[in-house]
N, C-alpha and C positions, 0 to 999 in steps of 0.2 A: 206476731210475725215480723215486726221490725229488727228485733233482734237476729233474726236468720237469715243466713245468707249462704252463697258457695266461692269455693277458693280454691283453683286447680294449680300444684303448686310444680312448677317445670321447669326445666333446666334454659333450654331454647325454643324458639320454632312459638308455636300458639298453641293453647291452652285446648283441652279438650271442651268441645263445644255442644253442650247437651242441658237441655230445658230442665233444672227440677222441682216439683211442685211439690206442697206440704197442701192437701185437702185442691180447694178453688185457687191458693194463690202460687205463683211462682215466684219461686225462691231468686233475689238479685247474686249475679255475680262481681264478687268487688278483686282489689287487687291487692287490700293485705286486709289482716283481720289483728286485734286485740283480743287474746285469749289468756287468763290469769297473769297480767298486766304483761304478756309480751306480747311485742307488735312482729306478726308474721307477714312476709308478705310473698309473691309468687315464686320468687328465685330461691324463698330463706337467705337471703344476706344479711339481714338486719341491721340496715344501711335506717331503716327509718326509726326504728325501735333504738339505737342507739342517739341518732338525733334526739327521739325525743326525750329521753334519760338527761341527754346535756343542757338540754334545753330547760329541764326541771332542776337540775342542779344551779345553775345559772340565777334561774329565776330564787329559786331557797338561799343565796348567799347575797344576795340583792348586785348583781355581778355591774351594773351602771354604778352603785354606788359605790359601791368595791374600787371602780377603777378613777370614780373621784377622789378616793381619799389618799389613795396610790402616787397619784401625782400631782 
């Protein structure tokens, strides 16, 4: 059940507000999700799924030491 969750995804205003349960437990509602390595979250902007792309690119060119040898 960790893996499950819910994600009501909406333009404005607040999210539809309603309990869903799998068996005994209730399902957590989050505010974005990673589904086949995209990061979704309520609005779909992909404001954080892009962050983290740079983030890993960064990290893969070693971008500190990148910007030692630079200058």
């Amino acid at each position: 059940m960790s893996k499950c969750s819910i994600i009501s995804f909406h333009k404005s205003g607040s999210p539809i507000s309603h309990d869903y349960h799998m068996g005994d437990h209730m399902l957590t509602r989050v505010d974005s999700v990673r589904d086949l390595g995209v990061i979704f979250d309520v609005r779909l902007n992909f404001k954080e799924h892009l962050r983290s792309v740079v983030s890993r690119s960064y990290a893969g060119f070693h971008y500190p030491q990148l910007c030692q040898i630079l200058t």
